[in-house]
PAZAPA-4460 file (N, C-alpha, C; in steps of 0.05 Angstrom, whole numbers, plus 32768, in hexadecimal, padded with zeros to 4 digits):
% residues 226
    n_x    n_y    n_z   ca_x   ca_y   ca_z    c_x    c_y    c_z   seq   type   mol
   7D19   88AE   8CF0   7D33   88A3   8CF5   7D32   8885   8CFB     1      X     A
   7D1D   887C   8D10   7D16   8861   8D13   7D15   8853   8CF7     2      X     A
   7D00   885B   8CEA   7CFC   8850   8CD2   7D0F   8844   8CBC     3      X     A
   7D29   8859   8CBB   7D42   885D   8CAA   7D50   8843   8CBA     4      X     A
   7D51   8844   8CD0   7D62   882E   8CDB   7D54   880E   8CDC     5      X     A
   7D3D   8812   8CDB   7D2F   87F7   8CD7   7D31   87E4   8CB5     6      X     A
   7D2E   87F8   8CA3   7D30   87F8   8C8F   7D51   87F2   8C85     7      X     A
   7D5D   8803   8C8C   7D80   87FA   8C8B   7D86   87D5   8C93     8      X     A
   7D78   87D2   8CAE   7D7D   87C1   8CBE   7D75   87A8   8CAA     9      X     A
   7D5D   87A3   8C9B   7D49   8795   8C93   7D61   878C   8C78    10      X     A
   7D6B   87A7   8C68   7D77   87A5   8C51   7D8D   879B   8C54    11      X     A
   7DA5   879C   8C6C   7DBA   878D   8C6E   7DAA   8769   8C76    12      X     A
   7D97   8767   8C7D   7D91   8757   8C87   7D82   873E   8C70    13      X     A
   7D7D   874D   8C5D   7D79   873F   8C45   7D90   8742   8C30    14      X     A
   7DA4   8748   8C37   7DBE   8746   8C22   7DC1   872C   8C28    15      X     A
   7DC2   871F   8C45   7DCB   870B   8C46   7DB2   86EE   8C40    16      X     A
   7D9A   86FB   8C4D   7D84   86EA   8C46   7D83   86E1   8C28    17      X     A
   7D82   86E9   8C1C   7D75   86E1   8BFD   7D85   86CD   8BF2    18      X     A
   7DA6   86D4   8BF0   7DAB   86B2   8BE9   7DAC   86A1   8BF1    19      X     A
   7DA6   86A1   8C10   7DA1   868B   8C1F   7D85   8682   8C1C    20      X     A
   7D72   868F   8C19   7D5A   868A   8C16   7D55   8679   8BF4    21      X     A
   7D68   8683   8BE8   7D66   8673   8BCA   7D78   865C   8BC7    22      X     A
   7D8A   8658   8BDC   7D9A   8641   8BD6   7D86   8629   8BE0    23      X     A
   7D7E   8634   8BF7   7D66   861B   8C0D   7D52   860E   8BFE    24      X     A
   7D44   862F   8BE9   7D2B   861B   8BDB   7D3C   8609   8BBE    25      X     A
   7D56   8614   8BBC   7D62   85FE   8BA3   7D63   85E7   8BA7    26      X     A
   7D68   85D9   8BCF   7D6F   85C8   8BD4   7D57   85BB   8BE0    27      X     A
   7D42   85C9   8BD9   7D27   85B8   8BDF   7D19   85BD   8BFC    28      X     A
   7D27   85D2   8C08   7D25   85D8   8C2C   7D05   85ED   8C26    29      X     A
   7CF3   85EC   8C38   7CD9   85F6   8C33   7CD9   860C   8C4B    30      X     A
   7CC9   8622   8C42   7CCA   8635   8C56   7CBA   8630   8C6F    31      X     A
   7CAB   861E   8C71   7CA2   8611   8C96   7CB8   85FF   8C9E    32      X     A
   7CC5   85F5   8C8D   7CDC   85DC   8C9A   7CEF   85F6   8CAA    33      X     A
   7CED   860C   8C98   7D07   861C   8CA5   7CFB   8633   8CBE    34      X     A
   7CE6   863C   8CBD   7CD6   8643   8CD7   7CCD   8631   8CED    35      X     A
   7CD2   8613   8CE6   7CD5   8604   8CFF   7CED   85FE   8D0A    36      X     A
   7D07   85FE   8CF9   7D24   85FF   8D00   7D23   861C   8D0F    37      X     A
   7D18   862F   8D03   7D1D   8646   8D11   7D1B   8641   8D34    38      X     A
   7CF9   8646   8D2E   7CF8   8642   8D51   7D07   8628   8D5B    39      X     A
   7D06   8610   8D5A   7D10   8603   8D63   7D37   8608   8D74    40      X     A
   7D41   8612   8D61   7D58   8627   8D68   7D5A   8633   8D77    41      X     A
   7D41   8643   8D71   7D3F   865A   8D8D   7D35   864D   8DA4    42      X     A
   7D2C   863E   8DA7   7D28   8628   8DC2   7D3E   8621   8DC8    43      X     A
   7D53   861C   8DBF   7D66   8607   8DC9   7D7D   861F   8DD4    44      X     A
   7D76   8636   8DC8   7D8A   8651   8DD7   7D81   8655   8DE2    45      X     A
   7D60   865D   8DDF   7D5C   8668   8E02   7D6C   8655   8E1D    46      X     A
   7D5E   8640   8E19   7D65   8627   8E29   7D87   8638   8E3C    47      X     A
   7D98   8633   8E1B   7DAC   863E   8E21   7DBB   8658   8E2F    48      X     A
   7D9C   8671   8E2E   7DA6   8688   8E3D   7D9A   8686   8E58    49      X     A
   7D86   8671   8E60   7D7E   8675   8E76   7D86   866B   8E84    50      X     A
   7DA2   865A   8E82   7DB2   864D   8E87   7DD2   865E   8E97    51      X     A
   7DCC   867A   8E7F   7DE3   8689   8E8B   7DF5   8689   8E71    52      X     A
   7DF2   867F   8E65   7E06   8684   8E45   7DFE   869A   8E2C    53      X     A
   7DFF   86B4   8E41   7DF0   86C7   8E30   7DF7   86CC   8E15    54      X     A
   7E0D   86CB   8E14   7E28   86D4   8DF8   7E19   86BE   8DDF    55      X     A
   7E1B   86A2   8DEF   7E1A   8684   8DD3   7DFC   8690   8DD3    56      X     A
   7DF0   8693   8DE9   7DD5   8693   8DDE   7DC1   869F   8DD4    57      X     A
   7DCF   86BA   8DD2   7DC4   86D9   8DC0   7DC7   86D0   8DA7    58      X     A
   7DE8   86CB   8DA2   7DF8   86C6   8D88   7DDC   86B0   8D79    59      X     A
   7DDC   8698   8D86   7DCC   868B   8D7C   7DB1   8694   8D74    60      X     A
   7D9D   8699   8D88   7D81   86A4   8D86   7D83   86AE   8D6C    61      X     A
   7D95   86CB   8D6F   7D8F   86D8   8D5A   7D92   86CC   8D38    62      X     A
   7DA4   86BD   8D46   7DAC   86AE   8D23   7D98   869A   8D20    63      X     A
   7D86   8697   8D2E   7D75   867C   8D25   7D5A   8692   8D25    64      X     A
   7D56   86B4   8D33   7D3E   86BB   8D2F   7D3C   86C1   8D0F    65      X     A
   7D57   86CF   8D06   7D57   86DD   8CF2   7D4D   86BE   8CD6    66      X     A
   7D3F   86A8   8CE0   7D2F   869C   8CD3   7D19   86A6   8CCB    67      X     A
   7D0C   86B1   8CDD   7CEE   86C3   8CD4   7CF1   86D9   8CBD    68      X     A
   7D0B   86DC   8CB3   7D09   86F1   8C9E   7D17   86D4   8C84    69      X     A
   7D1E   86C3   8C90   7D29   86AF   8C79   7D12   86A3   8C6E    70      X     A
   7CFE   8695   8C83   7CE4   8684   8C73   7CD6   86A0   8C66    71      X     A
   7CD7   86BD   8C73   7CBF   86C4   8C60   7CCE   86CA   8C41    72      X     A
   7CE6   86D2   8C3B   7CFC   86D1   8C2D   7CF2   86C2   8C19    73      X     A
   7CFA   86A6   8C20   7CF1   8689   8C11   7CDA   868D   8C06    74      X     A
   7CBB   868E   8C1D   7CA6   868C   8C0F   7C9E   86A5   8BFA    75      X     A
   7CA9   86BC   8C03   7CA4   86CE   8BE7   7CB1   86C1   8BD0    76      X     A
   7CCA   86BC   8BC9   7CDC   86AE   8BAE   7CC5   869C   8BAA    77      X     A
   7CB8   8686   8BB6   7CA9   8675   8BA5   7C8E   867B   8BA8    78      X     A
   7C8D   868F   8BA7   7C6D   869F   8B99   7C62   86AC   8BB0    79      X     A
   7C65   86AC   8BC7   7C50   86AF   8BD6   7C50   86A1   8BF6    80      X     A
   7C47   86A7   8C06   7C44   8692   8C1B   7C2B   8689   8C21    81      X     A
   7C2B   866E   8C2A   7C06   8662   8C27   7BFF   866D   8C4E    82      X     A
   7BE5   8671   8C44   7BD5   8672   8C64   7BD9   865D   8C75    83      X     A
   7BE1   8646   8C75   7BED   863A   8C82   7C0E   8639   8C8A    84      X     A
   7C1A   8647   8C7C   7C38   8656   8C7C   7C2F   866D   8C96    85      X     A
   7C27   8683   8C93   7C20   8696   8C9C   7C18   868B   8CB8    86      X     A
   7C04   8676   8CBD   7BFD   866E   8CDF   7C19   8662   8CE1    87      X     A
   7C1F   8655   8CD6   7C3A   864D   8CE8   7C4D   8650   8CF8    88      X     A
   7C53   8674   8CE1   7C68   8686   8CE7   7C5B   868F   8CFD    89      X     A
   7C4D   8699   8D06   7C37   86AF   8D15   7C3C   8698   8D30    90      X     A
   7C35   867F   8D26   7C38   866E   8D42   7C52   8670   8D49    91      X     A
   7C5E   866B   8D3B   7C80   865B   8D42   7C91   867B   8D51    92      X     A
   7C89   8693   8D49   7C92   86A9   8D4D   7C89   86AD   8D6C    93      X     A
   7C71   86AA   8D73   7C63   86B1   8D94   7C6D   869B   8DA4    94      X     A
   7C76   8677   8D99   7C82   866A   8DA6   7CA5   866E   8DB2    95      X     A
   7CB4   8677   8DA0   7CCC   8681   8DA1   7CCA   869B   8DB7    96      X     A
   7CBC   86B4   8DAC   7CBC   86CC   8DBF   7CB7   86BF   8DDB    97      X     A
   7CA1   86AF   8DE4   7CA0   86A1   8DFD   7CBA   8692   8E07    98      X     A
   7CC8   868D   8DEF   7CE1   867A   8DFA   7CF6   868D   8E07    99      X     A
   7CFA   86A4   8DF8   7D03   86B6   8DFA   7D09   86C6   8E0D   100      X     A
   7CEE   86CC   8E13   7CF1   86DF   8E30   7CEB   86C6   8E43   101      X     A
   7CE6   86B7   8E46   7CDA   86A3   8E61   7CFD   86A4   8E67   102      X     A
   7D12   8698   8E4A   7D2C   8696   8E56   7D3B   86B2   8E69   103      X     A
   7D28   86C8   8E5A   7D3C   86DF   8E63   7D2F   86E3   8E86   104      X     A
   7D12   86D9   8E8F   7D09   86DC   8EA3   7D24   86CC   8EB3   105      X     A
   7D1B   86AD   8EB5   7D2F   869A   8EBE   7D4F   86A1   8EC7   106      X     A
   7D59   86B6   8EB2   7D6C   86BA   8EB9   7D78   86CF   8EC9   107      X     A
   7D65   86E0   8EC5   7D5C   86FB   8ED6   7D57   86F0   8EF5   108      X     A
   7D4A   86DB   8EF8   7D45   86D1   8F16   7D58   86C3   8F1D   109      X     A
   7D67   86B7   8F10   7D7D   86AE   8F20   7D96   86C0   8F23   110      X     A
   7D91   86D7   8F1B   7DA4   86F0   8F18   7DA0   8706   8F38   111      X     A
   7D81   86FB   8F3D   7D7A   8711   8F53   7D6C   8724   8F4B   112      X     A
   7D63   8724   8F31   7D4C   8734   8F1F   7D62   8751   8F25   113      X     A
   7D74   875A   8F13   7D7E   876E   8F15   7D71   8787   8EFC   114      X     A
   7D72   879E   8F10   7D5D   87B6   8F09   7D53   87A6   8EFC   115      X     A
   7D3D   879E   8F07   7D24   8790   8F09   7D19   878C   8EEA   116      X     A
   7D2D   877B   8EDB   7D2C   877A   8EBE   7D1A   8761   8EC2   117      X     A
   7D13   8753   8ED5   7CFA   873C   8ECD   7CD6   8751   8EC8   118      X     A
   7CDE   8766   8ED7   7CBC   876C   8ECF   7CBA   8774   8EB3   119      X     A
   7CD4   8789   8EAC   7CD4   8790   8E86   7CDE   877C   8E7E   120      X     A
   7CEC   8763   8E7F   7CDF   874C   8E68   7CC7   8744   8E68   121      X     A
   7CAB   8743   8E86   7C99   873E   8E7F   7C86   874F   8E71   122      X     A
   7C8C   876A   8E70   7C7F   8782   8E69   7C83   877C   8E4B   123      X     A
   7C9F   877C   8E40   7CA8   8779   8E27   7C9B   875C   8E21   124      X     A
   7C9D   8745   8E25   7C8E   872A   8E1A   7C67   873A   8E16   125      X     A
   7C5C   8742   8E29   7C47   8743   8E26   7C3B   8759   8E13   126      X     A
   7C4A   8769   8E09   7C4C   877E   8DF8   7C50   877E   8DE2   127      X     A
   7C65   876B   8DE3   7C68   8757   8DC1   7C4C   8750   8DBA   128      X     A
   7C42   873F   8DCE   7C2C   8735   8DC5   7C13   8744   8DBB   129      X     A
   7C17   875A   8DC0   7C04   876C   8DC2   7C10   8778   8DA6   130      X     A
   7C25   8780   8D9C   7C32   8798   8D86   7C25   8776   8D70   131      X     A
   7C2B   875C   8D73   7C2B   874B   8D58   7C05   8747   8D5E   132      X     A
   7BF7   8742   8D70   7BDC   8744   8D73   7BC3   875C   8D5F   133      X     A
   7BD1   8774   8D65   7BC7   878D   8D56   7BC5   878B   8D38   134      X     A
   7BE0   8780   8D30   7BE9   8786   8D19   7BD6   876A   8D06   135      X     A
   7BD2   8754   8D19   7BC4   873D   8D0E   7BAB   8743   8D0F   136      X     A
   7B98   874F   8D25   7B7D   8754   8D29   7B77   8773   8D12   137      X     A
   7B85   8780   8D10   7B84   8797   8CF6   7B7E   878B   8CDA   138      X     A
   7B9C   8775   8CD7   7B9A   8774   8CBE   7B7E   8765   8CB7   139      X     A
   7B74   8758   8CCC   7B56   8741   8CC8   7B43   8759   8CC5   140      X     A
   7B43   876C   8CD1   7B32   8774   8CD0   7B2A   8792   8CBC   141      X     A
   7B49   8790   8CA2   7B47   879B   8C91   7B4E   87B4   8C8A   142      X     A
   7B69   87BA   8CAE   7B73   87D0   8CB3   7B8C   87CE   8CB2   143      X     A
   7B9A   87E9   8CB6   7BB4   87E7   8CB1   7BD1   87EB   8CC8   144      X     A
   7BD8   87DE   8CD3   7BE2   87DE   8CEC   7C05   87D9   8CE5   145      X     A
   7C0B   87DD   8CD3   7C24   87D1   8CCC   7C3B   87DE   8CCE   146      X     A
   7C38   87F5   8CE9   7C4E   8807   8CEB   7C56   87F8   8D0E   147      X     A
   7C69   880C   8D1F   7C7B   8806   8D2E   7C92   880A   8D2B   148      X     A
   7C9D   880F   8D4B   7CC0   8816   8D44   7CCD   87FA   8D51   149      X     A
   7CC1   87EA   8D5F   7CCA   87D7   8D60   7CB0   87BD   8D59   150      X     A
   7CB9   87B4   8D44   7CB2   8795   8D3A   7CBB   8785   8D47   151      X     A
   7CBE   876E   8D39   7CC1   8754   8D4B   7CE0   874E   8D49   152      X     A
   7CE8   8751   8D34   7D0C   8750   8D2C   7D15   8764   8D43   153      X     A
   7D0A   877C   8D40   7D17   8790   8D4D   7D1E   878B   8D6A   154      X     A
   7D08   8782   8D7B   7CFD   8779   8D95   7D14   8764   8D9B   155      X     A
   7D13   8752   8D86   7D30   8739   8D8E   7D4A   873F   8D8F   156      X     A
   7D57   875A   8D78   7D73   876A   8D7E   7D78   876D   8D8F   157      X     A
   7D62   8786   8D9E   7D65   8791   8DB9   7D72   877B   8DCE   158      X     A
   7D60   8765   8DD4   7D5D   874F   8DE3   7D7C   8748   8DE3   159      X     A
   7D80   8740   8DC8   7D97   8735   8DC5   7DB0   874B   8DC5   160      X     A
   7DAB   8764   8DC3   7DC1   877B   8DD2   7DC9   8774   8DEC   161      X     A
   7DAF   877F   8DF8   7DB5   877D   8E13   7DC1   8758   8E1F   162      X     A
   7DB9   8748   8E10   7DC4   872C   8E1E   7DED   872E   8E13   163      X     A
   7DE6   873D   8DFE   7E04   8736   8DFD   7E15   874F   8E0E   164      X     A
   7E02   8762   8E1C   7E1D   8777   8E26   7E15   8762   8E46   165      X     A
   7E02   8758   8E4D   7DFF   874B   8E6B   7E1D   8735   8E61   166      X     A
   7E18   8723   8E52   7E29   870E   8E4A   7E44   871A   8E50   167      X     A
   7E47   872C   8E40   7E6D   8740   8E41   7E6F   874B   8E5A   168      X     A
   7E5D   8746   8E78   7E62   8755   8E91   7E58   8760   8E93   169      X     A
   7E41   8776   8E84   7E37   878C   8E90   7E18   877D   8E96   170      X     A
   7E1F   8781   8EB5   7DFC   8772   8EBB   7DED   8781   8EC1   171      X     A
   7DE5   8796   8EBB   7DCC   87AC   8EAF   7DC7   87A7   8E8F   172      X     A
   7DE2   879B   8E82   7DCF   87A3   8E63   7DB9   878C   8E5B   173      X     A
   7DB2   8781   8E69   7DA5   8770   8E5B   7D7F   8778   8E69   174      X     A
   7D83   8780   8E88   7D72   8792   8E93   7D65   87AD   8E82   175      X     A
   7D79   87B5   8E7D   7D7B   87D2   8E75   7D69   87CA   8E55   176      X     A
   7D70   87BB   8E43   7D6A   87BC   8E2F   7D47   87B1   8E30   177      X     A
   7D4F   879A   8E42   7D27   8795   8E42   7D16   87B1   8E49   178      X     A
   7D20   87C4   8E5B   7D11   87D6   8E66   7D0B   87F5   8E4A   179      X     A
   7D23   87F2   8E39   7D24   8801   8E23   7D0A   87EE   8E0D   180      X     A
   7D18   87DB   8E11   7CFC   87CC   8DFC   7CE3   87CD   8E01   181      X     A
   7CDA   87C2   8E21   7CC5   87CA   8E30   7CB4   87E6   8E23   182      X     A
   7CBD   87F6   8E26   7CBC   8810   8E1C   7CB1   880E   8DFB   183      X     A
   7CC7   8810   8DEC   7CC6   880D   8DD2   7CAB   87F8   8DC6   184      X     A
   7CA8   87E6   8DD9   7C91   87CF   8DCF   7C7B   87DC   8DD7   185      X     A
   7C72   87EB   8DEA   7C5D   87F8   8DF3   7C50   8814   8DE2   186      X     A
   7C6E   881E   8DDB   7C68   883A   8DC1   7C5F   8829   8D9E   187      X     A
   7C69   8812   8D98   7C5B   8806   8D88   7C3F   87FB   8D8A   188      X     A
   7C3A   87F7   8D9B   7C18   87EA   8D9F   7C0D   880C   8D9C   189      X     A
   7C13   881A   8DA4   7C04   8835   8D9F   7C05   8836   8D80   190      X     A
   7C1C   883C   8D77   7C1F   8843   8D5C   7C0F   8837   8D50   191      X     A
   7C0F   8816   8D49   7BF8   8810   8D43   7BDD   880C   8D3F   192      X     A
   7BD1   8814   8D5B   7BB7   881C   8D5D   7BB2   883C   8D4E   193      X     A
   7BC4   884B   8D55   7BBC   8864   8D4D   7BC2   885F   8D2B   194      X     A
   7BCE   884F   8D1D   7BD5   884C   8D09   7BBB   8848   8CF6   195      X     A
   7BAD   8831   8D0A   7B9E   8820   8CFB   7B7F   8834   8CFB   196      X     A
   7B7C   8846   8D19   7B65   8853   8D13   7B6A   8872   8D03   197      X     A
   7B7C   887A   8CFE   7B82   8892   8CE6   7B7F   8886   8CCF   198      X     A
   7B84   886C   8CC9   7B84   8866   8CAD   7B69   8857   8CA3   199      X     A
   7B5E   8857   8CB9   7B3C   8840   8CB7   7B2A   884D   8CA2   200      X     A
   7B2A   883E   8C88   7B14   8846   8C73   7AFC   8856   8C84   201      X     A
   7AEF   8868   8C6E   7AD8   886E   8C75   7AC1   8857   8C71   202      X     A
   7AA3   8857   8C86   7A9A   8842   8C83   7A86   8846   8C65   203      X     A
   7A7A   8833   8C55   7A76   8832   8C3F   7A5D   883F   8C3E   204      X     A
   7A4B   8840   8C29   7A32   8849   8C2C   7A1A   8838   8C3C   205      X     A
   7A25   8811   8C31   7A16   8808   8C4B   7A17   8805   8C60   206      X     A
   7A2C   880B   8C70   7A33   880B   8C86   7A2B   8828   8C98   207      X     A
   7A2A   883C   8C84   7A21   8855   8C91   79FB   884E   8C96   208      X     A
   79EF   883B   8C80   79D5   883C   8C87   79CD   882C   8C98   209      X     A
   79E5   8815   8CAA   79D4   880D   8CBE   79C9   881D   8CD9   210      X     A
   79BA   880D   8CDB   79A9   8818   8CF6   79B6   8813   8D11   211      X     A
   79B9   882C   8D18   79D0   8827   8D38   79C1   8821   8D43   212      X     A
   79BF   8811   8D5C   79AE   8805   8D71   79B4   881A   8D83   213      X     A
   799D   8818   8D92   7993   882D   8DAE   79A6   881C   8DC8   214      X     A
   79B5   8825   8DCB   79C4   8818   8DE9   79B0   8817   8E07   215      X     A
   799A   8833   8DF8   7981   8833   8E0E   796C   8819   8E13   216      X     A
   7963   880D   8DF3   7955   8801   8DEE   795F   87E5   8E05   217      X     A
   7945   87D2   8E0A   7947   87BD   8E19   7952   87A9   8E06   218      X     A
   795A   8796   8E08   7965   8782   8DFC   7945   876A   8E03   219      X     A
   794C   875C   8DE4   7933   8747   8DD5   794C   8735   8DE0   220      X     A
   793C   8719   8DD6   7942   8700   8DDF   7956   86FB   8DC5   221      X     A
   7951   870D   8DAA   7960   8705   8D9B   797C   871C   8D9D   222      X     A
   7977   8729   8DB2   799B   873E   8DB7   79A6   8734   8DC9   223      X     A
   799A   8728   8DE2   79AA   8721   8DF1   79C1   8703   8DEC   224      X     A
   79D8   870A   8DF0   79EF   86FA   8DE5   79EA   86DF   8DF9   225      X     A
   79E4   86D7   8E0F   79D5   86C3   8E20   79C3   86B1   8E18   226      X     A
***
């Protein structure tokens, strides 16, 4: 059911991406010019929610996150994205999430930390890091980690649910929703791992003939890592 709804979510979400993404590269706009507009945006709302302008500054975030599906948009239409595309996004994405929750901490403390939604934004920030960490250290290392019920789009809705029912008066929803995501970010770092070791090739024939080392054996001058 997760799945169906992520997928729904992604496809309304590219009805509107694609012509925008083809008008930008007509007009010469490059997909890092537009993942640095991104974050930069999202800096200037957080700013704005930790301020107390939950409503402008959900509204905004989200309209300047939903860049990360615009540059990758762009760079597929013009062939591909370069490895230097790819660090960027990966940077500009962990800079924003930091902007993100640091605003939602900030505002949480000047609120009186209600049901104690500063520890699940820190639970949730540090969990992100951990669900986009897995998925980067897998793919390097040739595995497959590319499941989850909450991604990184997903992780920012929530955020931005709960800021807009706190914004409309209800000051649990914005608590309430970190502590739901909290959650949700923690059952994805599983999924992943369990993902990545069910699906782990068998090792090859040379790899079955190396020689395991004795954990008994003393360590030479050439094992010890010192």
């Amino acid at each position: 059911m997760a799945k169906i709804v992520q997928v729904t979510a992604r496809a309304v979400v590219s009805y509107g991406v694609n012509p925008t993404a083809r008008f930008l590269l007509r007009i010469g706009i490059s997909p890092n010019a537009v993942t640095i507009a991104g974050t930069v945006g999202v800096l200037i709302g957080s700013y704005f929610g930790a301020m107390g302008h939950l409503v402008f500054a959900t509204l905004f975030v989200t309209a300047c996150a939903l860049t990360d599906v615009l540059d990758g948009t762009m760079a597929r239409m013009r062939g591909g994205s370069s490895k230097y595309g790819a660090l960027l996004d990966s940077s500009m994405d962990r800079i924003a999430d930091a902007a993100v929750f640091g605003a939602v901490v900030y505002y949480l403390h000047t609120e009186g930390n209600p049901y104690g939604g500063m520890v699940a934004a820190l639970v949730s920030l540090a969990a992100g890091q951990v669900v986009s960490y897995v998925k980067a250290r897998a793919q390097s290392l040739g595995l497959n980690a590319d499941v989850g019920i909450a991604e990184r789009l997903e992780r920012l809705l929530i955020v931005g649910a709960g800021g807009l029912l706190s914004g409309f008066g209800l000051d649990w929803g914005l608590s309430a929703a970190l502590w739901v995501l909290a959650a949700l970010s923690m059952i994805t770092v599983c999924q992943r791992l369990i993902h990545a070791f069910r699906t782990e090739p068998a090792p090859t024939p040379a790899e079955r003939a190396t020689v395991p080392i004795d954990p008994t054996a003393p360590l030479t001058a050439k094992d010890d890592p010192a």
